[in-house]
MIMISE-818039 format. One record per residue (C-alpha): residue number from 1; residue in three letters; x, y, z. Coordinates in pm, 1 decimal. Example, Ala and Ser with C-alpha at 12.3 -4.5 7.8 and 13.67 -1.06 7.14 Angstrom:
! MIMISE-818039
<site><nr>1</nr><rest>ALA</rest><x>1230.0</x><y>-450.0</y><z>780.0</z></site>
<site><nr>2</nr><rest>SER</rest><x>1367.0</x><y>-106.0</y><z>714.0</z></site>
END
This chain:
! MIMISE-818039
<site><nr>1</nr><rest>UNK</rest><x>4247.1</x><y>-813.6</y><z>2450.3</z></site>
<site><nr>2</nr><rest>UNK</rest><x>4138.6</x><y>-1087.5</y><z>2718.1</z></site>
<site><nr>3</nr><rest>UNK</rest><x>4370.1</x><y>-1182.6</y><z>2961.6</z></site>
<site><nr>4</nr><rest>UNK</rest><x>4440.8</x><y>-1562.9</y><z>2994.0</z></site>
<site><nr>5</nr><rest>UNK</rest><x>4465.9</x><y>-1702.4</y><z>3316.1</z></site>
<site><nr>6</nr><rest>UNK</rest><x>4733.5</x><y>-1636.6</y><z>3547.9</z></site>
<site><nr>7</nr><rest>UNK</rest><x>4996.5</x><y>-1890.4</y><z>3639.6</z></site>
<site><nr>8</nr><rest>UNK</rest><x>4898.9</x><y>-2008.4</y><z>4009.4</z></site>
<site><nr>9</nr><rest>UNK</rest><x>5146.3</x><y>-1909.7</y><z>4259.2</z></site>
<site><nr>10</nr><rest>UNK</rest><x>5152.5</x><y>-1964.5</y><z>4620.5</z></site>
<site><nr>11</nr><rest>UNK</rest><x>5346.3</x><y>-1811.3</y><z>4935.1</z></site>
<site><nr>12</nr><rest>UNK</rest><x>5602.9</x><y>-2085.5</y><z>5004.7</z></site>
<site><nr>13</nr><rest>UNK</rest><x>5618.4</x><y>-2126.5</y><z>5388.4</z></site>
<site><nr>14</nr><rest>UNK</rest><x>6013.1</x><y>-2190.5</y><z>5487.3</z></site>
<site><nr>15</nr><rest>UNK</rest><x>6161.3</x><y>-2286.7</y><z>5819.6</z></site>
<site><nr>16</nr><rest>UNK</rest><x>6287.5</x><y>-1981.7</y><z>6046.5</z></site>
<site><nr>17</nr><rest>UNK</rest><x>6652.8</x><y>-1954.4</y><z>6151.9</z></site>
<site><nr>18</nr><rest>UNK</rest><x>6826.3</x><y>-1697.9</y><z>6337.4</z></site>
<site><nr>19</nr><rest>UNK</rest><x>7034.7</x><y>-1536.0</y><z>6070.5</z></site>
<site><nr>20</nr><rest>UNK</rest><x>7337.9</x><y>-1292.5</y><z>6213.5</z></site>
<site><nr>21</nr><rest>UNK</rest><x>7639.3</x><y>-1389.3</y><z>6017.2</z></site>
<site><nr>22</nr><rest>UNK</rest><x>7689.2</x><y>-1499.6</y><z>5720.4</z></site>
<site><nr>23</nr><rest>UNK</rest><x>7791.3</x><y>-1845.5</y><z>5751.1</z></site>
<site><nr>24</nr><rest>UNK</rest><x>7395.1</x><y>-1878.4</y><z>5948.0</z></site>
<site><nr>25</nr><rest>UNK</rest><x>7278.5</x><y>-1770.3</y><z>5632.6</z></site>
<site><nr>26</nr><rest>UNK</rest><x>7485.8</x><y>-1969.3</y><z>5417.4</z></site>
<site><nr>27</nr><rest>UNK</rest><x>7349.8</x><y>-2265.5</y><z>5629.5</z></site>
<site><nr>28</nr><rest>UNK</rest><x>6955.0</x><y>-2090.5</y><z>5640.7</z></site>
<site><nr>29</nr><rest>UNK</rest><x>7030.6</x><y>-2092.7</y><z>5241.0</z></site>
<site><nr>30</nr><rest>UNK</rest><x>7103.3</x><y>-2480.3</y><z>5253.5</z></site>
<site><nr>31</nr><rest>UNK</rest><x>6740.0</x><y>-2547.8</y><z>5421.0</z></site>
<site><nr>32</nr><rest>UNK</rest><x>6549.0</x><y>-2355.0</y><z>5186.1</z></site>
<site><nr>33</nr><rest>UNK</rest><x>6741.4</x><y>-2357.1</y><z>4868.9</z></site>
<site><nr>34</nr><rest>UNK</rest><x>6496.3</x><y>-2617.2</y><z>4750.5</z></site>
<site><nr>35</nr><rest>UNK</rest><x>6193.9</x><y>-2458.8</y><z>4760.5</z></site>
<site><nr>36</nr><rest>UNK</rest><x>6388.2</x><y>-2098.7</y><z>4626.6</z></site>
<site><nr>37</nr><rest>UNK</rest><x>6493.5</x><y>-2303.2</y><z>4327.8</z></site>
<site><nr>38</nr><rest>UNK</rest><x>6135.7</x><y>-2411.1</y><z>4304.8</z></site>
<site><nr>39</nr><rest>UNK</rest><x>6030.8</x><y>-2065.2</y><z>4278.8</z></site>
<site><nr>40</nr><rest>UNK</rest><x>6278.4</x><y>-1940.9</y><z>4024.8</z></site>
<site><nr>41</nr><rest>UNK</rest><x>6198.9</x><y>-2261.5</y><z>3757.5</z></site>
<site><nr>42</nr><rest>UNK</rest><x>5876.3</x><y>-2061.2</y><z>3795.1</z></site>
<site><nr>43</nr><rest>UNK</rest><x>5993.1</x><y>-1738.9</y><z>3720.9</z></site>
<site><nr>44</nr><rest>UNK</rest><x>6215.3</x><y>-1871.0</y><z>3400.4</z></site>
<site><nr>45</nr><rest>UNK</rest><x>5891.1</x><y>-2113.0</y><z>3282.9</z></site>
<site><nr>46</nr><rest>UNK</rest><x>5692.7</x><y>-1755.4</y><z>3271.5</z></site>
<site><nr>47</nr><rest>UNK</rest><x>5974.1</x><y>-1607.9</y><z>3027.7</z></site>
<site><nr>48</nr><rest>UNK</rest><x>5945.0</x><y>-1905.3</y><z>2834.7</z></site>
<site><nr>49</nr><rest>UNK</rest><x>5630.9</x><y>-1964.9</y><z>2780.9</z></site>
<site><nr>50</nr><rest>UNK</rest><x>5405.2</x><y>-1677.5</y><z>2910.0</z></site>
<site><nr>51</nr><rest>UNK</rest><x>5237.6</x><y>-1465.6</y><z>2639.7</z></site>
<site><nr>52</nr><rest>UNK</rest><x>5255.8</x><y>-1082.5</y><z>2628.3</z></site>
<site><nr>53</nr><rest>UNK</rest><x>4926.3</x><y>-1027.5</y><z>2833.0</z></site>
<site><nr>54</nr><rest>UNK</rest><x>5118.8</x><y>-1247.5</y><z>3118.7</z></site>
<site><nr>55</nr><rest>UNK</rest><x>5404.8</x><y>-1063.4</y><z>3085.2</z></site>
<site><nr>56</nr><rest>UNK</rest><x>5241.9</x><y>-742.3</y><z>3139.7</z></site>
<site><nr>57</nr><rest>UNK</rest><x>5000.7</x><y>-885.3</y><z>3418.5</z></site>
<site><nr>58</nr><rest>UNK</rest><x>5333.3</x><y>-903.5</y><z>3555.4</z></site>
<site><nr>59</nr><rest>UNK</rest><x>5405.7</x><y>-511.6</y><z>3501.6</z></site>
<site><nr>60</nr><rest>UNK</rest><x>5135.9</x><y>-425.2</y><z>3670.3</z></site>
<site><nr>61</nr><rest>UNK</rest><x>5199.5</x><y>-672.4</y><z>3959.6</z></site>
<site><nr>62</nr><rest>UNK</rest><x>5544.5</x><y>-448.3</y><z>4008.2</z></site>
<site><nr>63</nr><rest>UNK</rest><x>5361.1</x><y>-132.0</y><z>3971.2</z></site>
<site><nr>64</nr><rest>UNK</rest><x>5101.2</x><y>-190.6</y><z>4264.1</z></site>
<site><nr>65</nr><rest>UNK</rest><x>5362.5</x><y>-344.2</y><z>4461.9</z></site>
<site><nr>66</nr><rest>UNK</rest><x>5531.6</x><y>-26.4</y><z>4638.2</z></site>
<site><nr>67</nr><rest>UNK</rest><x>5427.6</x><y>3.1</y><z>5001.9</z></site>
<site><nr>68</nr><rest>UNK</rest><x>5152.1</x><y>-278.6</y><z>4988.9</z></site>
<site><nr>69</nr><rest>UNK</rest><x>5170.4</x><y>-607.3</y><z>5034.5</z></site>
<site><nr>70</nr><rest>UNK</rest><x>5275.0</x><y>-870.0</y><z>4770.1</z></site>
<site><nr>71</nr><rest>UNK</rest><x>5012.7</x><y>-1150.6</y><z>4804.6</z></site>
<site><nr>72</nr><rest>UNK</rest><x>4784.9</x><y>-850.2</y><z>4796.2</z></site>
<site><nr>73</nr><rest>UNK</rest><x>4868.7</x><y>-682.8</y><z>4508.1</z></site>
<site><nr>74</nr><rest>UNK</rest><x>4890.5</x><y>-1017.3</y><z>4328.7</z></site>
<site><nr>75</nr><rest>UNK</rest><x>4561.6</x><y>-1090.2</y><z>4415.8</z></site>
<site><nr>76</nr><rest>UNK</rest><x>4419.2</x><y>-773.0</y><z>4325.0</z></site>
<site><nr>77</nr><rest>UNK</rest><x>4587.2</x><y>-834.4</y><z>3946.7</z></site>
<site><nr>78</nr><rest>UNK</rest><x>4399.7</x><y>-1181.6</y><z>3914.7</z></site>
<site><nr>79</nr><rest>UNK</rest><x>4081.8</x><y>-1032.8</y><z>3989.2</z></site>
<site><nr>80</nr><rest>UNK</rest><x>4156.0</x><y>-756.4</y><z>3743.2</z></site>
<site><nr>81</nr><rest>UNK</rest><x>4199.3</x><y>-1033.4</y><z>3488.4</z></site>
<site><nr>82</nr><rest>UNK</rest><x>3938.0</x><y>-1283.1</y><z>3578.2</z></site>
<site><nr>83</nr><rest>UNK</rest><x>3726.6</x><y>-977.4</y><z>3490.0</z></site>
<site><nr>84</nr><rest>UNK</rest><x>3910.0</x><y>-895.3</y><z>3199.5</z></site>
<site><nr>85</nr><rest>UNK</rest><x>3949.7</x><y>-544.6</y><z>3319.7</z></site>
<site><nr>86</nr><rest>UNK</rest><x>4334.1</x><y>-516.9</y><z>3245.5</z></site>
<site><nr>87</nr><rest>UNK</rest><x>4344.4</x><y>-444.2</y><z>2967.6</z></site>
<site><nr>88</nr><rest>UNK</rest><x>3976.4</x><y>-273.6</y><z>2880.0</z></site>
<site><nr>89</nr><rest>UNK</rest><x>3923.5</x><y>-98.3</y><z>3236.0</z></site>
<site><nr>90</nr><rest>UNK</rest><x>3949.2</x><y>298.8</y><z>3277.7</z></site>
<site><nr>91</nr><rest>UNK</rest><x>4172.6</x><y>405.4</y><z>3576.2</z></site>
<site><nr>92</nr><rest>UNK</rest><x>3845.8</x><y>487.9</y><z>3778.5</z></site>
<site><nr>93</nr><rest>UNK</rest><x>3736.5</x><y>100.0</y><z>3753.1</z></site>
<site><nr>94</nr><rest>UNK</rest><x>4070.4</x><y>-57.1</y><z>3804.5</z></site>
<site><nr>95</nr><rest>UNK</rest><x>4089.6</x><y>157.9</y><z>4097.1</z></site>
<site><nr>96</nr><rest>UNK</rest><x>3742.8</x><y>64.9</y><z>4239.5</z></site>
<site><nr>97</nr><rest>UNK</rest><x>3863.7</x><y>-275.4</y><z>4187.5</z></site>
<site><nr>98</nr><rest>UNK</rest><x>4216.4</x><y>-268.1</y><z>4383.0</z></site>
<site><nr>99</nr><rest>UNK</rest><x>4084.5</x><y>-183.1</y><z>4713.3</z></site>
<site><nr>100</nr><rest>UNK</rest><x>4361.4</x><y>-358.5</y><z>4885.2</z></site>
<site><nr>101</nr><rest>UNK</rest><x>4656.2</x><y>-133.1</y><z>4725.6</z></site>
<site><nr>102</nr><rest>UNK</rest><x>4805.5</x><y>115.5</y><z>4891.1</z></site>
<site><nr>103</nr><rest>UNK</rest><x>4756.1</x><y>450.6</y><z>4641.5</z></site>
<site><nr>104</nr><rest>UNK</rest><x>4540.5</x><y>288.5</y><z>4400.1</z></site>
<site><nr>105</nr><rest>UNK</rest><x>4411.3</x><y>566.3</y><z>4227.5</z></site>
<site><nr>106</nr><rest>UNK</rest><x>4765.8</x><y>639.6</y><z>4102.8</z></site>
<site><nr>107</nr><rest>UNK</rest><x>4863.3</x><y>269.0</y><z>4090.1</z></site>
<site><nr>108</nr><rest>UNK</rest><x>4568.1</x><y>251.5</y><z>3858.6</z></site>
<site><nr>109</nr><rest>UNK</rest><x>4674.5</x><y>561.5</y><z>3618.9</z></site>
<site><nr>110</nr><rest>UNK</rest><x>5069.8</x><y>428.1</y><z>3605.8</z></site>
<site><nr>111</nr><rest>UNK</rest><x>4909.1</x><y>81.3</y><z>3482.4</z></site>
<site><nr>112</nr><rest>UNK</rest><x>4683.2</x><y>264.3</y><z>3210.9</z></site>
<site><nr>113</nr><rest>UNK</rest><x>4989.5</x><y>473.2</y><z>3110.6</z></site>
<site><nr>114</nr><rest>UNK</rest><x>5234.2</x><y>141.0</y><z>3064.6</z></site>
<site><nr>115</nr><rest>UNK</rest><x>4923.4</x><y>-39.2</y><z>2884.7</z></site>
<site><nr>116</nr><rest>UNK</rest><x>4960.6</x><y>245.8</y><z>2659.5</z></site>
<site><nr>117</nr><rest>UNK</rest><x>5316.3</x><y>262.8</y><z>2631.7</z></site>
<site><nr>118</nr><rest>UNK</rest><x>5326.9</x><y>-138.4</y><z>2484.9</z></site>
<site><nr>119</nr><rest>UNK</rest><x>5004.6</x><y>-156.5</y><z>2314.9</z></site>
<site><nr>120</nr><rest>UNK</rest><x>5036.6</x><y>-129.9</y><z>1915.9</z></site>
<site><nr>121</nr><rest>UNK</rest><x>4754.1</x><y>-131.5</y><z>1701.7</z></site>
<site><nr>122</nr><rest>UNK</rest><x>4540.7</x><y>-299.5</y><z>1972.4</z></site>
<site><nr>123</nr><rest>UNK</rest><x>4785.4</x><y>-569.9</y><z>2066.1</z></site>
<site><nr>124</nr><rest>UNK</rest><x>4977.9</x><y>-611.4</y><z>2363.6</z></site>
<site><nr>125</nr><rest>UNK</rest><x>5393.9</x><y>-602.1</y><z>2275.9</z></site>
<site><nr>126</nr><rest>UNK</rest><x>5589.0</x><y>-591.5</y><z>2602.3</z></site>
<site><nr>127</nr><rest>UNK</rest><x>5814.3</x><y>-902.2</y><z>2520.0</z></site>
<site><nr>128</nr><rest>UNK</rest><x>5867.7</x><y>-804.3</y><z>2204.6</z></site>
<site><nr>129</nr><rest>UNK</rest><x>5988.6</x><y>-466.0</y><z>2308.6</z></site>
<site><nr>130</nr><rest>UNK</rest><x>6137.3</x><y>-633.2</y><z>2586.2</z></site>
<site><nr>131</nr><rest>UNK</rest><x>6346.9</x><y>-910.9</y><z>2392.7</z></site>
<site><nr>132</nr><rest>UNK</rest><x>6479.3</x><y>-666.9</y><z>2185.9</z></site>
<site><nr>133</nr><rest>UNK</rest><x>6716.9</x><y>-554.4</y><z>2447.8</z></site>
<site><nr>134</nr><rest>UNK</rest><x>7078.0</x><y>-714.3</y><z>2479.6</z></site>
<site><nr>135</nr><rest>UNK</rest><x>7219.2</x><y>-619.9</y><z>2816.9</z></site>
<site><nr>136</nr><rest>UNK</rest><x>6951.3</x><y>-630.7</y><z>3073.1</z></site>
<site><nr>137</nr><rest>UNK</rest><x>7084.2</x><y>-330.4</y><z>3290.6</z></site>
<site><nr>138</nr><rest>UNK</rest><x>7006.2</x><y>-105.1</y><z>2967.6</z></site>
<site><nr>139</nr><rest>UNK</rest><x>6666.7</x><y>-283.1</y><z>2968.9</z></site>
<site><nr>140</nr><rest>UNK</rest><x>6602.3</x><y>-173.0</y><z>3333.5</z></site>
<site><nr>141</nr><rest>UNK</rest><x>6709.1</x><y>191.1</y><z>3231.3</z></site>
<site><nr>142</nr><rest>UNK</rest><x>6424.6</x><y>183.0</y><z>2957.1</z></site>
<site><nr>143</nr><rest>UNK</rest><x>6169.8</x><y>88.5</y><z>3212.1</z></site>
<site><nr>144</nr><rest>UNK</rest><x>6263.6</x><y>342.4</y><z>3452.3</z></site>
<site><nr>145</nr><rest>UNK</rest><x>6262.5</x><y>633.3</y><z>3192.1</z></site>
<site><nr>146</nr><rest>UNK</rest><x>5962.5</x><y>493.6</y><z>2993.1</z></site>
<site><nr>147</nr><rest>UNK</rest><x>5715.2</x><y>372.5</y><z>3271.4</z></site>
<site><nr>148</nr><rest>UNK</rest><x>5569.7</x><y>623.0</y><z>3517.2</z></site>
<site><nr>149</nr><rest>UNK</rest><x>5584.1</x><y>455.4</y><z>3870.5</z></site>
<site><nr>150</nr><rest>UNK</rest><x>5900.5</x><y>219.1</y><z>3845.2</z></site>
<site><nr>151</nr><rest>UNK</rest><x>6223.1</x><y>298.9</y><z>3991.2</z></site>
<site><nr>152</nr><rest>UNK</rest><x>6537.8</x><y>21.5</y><z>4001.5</z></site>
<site><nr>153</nr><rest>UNK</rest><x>6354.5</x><y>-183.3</y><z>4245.6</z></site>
<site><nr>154</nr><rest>UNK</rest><x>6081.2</x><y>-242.2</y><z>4066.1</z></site>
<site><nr>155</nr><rest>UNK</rest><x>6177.0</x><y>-291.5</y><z>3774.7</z></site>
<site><nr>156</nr><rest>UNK</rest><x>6450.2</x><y>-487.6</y><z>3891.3</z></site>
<site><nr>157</nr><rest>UNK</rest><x>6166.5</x><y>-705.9</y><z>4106.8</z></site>
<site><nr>158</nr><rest>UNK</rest><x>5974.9</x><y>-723.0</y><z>3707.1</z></site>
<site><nr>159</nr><rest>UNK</rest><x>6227.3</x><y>-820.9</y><z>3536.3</z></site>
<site><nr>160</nr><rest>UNK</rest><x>6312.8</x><y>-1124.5</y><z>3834.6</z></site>
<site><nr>161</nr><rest>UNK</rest><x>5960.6</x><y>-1196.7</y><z>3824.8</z></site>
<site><nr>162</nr><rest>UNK</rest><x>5962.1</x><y>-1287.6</y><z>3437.6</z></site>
<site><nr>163</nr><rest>UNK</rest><x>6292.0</x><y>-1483.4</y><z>3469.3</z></site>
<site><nr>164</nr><rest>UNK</rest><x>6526.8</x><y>-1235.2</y><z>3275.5</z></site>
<site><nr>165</nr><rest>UNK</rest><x>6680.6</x><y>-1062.2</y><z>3597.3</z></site>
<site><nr>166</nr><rest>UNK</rest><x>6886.1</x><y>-1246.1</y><z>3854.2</z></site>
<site><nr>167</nr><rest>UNK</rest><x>7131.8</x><y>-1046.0</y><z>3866.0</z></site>
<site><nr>168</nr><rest>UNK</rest><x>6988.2</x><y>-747.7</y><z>3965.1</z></site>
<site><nr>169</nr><rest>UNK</rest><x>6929.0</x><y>-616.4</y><z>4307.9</z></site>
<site><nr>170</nr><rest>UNK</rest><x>6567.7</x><y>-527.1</y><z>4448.6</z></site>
<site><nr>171</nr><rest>UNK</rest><x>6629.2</x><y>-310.9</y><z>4697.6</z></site>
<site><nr>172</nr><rest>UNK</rest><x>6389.7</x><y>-219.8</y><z>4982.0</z></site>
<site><nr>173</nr><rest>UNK</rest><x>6447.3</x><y>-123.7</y><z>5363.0</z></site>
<site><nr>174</nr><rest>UNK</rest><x>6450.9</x><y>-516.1</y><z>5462.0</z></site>
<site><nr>175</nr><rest>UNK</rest><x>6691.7</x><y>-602.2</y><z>5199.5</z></site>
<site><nr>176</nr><rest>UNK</rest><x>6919.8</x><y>-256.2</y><z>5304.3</z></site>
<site><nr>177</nr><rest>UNK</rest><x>6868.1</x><y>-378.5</y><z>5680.8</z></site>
<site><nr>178</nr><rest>UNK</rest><x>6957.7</x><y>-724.9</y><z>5625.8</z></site>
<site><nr>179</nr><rest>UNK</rest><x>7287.1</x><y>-638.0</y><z>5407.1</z></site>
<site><nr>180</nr><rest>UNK</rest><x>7422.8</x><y>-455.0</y><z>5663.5</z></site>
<site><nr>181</nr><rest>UNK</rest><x>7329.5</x><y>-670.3</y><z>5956.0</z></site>
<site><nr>182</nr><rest>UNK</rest><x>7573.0</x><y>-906.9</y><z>5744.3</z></site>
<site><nr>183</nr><rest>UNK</rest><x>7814.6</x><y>-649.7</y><z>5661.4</z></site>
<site><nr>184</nr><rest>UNK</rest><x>7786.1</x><y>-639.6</y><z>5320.9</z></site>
<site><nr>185</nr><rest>UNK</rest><x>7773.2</x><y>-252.3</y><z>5309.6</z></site>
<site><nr>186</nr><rest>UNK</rest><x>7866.1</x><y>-37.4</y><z>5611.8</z></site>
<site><nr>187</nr><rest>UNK</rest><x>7562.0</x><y>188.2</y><z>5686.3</z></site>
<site><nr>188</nr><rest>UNK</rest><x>7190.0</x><y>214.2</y><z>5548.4</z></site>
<site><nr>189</nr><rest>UNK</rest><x>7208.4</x><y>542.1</y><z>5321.3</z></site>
<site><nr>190</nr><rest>UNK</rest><x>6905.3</x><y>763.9</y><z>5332.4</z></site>
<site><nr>191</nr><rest>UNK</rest><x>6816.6</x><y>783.3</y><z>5028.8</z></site>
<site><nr>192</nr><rest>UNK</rest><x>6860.7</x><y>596.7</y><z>4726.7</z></site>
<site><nr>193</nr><rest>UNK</rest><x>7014.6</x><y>758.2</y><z>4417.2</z></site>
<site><nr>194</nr><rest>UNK</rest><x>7098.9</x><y>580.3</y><z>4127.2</z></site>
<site><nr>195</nr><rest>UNK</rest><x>7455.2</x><y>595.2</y><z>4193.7</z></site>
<site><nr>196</nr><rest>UNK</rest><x>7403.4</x><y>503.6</y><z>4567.8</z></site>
<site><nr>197</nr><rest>UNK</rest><x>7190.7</x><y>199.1</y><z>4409.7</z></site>
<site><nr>198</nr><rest>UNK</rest><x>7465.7</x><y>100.2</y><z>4182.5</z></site>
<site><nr>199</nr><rest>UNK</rest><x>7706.2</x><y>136.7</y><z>4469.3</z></site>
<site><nr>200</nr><rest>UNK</rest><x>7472.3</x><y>-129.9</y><z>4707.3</z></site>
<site><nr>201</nr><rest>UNK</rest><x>7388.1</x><y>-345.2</y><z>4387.5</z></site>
<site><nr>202</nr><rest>UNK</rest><x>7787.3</x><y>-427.1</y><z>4337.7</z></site>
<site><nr>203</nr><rest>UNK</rest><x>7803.3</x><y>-488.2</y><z>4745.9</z></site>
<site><nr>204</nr><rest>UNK</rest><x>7507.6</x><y>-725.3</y><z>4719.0</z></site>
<site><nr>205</nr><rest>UNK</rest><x>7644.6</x><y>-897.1</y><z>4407.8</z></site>
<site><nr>206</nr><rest>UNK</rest><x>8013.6</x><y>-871.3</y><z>4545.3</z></site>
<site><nr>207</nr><rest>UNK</rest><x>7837.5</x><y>-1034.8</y><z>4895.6</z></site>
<site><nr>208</nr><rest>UNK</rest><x>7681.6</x><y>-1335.7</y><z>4650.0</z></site>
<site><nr>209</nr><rest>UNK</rest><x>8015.3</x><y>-1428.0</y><z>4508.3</z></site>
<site><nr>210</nr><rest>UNK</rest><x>8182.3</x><y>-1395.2</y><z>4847.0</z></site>
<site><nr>211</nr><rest>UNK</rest><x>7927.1</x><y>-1703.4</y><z>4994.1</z></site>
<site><nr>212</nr><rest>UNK</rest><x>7823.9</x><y>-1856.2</y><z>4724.0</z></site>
<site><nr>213</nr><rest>UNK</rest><x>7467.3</x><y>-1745.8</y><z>4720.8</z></site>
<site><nr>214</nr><rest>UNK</rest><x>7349.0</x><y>-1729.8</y><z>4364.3</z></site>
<site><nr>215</nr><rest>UNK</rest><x>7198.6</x><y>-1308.5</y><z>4375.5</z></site>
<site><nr>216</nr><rest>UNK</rest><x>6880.0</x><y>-1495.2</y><z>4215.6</z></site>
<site><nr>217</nr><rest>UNK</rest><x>6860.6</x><y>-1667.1</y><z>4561.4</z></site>
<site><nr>218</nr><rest>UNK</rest><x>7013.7</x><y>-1387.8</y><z>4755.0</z></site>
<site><nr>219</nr><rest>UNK</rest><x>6695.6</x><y>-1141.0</y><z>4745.5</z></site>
<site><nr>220</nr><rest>UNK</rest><x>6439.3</x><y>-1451.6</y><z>4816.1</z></site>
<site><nr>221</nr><rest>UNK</rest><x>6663.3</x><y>-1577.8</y><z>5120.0</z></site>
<site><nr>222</nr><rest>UNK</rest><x>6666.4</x><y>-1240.4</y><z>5280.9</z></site>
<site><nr>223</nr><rest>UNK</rest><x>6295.9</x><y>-1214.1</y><z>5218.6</z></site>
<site><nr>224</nr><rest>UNK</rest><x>6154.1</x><y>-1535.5</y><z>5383.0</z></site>
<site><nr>225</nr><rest>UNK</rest><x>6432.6</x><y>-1470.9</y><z>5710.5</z></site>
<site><nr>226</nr><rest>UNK</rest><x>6231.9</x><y>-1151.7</y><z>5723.7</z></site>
<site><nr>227</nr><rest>UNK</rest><x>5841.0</x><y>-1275.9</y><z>5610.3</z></site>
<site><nr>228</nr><rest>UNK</rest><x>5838.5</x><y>-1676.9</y><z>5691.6</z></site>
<site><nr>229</nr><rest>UNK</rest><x>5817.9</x><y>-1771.7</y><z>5333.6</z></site>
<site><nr>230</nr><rest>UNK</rest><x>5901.2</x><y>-1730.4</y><z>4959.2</z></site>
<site><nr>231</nr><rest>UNK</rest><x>5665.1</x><y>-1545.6</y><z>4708.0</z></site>
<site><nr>232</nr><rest>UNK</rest><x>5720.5</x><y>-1327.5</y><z>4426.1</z></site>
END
């Protein structure tokens, strides 16, 4: 399999507002709404008309993303495919090759194992496996169970990514730290079990209905208060 080129994406630079309450962030949301919705036509365009080796660039894009940074790690995946090493590369290669992610040598082995997991008779079939699921919070159970290295963020940040996941939440310590800032949950928990993640999802999607804030926008808005700008 060669990997087609990857869908050019750049980090969005957004104005900065001081964001305490959440009627500054319903007015931060009316500055930058434009350029969020410019970024999510681009996440539904890659549903519709990415091919399976796009989708999965995607995957691995999620998988290298823990505890590294996101331009980063998308960087590292377009140099993977440039060289075509996605989907032919041995975990000791991909690894030698991701220099900029944090834990690569595992990064690299979770990315061989999920190439494994969707690859029949030599062909890459993550949409197909992927459009075969109805309700998308079973989907995100699958991926969690099935793929070595995803937990409900990211899989939840995959699934966004490819257009088929707005509701979800992606949950990280700046997303926990922002929610309660704004009092959508009363304390940060220490860790995150599934039911404490469930709990926090339905505060965050309870939080978007409450001000209007689409959850598909929600998760970007909170991420360019904290980073200066909208990415993936």
């Amino acid at each position: 399999m060669k990997t087609n080129p990857l869908i050019k994406i750049d980090f969005i630079q957004t104005p900065t507002q001081n964001v305490e309450t959440s009627a500054d962030l319903k007015n931060f949301w009316k500055k930058v709404k434009p350029l969020i919705e410019q970024r999510e036509k681009h996440f539904d365009e890659v549903w519709r008309n990415a091919g399976e080796e796009e989708i999965f660039a995607e995957l691995a894009f999620c998988l290298f993303t823990p505890q590294s940074k996101a331009v980063s790690c998308w960087a590292a995946v377009n140099e993977l495919a440039a060289n075509n090493m996605i989907f032919t590369s041995s975990p000791e290669e991909i690894a030698a090759k991701i220099n900029k992610v944090r834990f690569r040598n595992n990064k690299a082995g979770y990315l061989i194992a999920a190439r494994n997991l969707f690859t029949q008779n030599g062909k890459m079939k993550i949409k197909e496996k992927l459009k075969s699921f109805d309700d998308i919070y079973e989907l995100r159970a699958w991926l969690i169970k099935n793929i070595k290295g995803i937990g409900y963020k990211e899989a939840g940040h995959f699934l966004r990514n490819i257009g088929i996941g707005k509701e979800l939440a992606i949950l990280d310590r700046h997303i926990l730290k922002n929610l309660k800032k704004l009092g959508a949950i009363a304390e940060i928990p220490q860790t995150l079990s599934p039911k404490i993640y469930f709990k926090i999802e339905k505060c965050m999607q309870d939080f978007s209905k409450q001000t209007g804030i689409p959850m598909g926008h929600l998760d970007m808005l909170l991420w360019c208060k904290e980073s200066g700008g909208i990415f993936k």
